[in-house]
N, C-alpha and C positions, 0 to 999 in steps of 0.2 A: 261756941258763939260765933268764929271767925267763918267755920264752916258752915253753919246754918244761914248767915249772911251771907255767902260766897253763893251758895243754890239758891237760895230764896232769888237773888240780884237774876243766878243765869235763867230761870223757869221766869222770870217776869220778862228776863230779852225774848225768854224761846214765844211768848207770849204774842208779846209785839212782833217774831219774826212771822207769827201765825197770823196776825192779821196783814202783813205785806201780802203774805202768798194768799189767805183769801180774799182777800180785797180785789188780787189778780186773778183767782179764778173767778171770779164775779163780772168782772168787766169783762172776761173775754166773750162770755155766752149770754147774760143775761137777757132775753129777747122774745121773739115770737121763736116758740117751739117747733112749727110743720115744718117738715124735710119731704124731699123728695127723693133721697138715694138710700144707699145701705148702710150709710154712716149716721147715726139721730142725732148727733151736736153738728151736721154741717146745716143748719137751719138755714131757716127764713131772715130771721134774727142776727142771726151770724153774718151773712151775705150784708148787713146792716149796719154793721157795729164800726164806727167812727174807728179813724187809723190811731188818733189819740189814747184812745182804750187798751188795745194791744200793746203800745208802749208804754205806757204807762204800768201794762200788769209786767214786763219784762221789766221795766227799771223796775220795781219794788221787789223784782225777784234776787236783787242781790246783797240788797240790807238783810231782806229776808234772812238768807243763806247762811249768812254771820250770824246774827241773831240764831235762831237754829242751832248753829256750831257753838253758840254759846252756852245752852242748854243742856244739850243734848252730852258734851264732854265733861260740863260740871257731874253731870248725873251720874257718871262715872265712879264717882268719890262714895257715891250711895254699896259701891257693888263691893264685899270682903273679898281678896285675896288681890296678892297684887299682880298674877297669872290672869287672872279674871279682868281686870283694870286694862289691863293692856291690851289685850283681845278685843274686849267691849270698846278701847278706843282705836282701835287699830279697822273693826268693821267699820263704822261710824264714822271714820274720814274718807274711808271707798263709799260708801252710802251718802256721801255730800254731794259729789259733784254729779248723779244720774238727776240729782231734784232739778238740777239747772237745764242740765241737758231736754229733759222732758218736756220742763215749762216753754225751752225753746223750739221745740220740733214743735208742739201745739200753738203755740202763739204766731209761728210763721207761717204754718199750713193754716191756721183759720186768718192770717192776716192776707194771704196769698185767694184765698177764697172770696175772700171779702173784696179785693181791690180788682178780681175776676168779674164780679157780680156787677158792680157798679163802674167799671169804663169799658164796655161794649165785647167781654167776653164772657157772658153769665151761660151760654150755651157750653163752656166751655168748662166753666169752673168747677160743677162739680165732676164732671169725670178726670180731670186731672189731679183736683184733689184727693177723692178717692186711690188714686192710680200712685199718687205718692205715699198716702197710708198705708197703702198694700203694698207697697218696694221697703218706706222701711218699718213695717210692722214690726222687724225680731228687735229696733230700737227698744220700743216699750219693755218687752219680754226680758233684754239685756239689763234695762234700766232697774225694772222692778225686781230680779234676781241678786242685783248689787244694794241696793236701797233695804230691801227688807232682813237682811242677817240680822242688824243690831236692836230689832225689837224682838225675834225670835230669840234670840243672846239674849236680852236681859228679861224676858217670860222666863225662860228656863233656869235660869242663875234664879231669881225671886221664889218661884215656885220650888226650887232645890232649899231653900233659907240663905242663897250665898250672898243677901243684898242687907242693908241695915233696915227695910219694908218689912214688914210682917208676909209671911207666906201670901196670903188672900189680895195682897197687892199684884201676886202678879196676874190678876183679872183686869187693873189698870196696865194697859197696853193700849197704844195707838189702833194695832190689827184688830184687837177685841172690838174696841169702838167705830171701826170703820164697817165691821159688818153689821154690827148694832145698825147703825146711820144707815147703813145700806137697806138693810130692811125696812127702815122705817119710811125711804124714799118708796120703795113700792107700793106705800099705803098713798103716796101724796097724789093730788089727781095731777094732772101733765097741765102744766104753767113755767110762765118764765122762771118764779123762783124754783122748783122744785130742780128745773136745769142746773139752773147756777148752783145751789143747793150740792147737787150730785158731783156737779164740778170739782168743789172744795173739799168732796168729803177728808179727803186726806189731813187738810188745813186743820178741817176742823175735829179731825179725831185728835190732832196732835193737841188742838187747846184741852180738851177733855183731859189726856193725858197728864199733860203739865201743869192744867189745875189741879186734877185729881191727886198729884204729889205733893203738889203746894199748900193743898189743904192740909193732907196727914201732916207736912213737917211742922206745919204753924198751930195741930195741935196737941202733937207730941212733942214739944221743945224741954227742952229740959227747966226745973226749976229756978235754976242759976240763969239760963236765959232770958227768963218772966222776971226774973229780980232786978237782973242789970238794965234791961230795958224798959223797967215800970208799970210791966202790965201787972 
């Protein structure tokens, strides 16, 4: 009972920490699509987007984070062995701080583009921006190397049976669903939403996720939990 309230509470934070971070990947791009460089989110759009925006998706990126952290180490309680527990928390607090790091390298190069575009250096903006992505490109590479362990960890722990999920849960994974979504953007035609869309995929593979748990636990509870709580 105390445990199934304890997750149920953290997958409803991780919830809300998903929409801080999509709500912020939303405002950072959402706009006119045409580019003119090699990079396809330094838009038209972007060059456009109010300074309000960007700050705004960087401050919701750190309730976010917590929420996230909330989640993400309750779930830990789901995985058998207490080798396994600790592992799975031990990636998962390295895999915290690359989500901030990223939101901020993006949010400053497209705020830095943006404030390029509109006070009389627009000739100038996007080859500097460009020229920053490409110096620090191995960031992303670094970032997403540290970030993805703990859903490869807990695919592999579920799929082995080492988790209290039924083996076929481990189909519910964030990665599974991000390429799902991914696919499903190449069907969209090129629009502001389909950008923004792209943007969050991450966001929003993690709601999938944390629904997709939250449903199994609420409706394998045990009979003593239906009882005490009146359903």
């Amino acid at each position: 009972m105390k445990t199934y309230r304890k997750i149920t509470l953290a997958l409803l934070c991780g919830l809300l920490g998903c929409a801080c971070f999509g709500v912020g990947d939303w405002l950072m791009l959402y706009g006119d699509t045409a580019y003119a460089g090699s990079i396809s989110w330094l838009t038209q759009g972007a060059a456009q987007i109010a300074p309000w925006r960007n700050s705004l998706a960087m401050a919701l990126a750190f309730p976010g984070i917590f929420l996230y952290g909330a989640a993400l180490f309750a779930l830990g309680e789901l995985i058998v062995g207490e080798w396994q527990q600790k592992s799975y928390h031990y990636l998962t607090a390295f895999s915290l701080t690359p989500w901030l790091c990223l939101h901020l390298f993006y949010i400053m190069l497209l705020y830095g583009f943006a404030w390029m575009s509109g006070n009389g250096y627009a000739s100038a903006a996007l080859p500097v921006s460009e020229a920053v992505f490409s110096h620090f490109s191995w960031l992303v590479l670094v970032s997403e190397a540290l970030m993805l362990p703990p859903y490869l960890y807990w695919g592999w722990l579920a799929l082995r049976g080492q988790s209290a999920l039924p083996r076929r849960m481990a189909l519910s994974n964030p990665l599974i669903f991000y390429l799902a979504l991914k696919l499903i953007t190449l069907l969209m035609p090129d629009s502001a939403f389909r950008l923004a869309f792209t943007n969050g995929l991450m966001s929003e593979s993690m709601v999938l996720w944390f629904g997709s748990i939250l449903a199994w636990l609420y409706l394998h509870r045990s009979s003593e939990e239906r009882t005490l709580e009146g359903v």
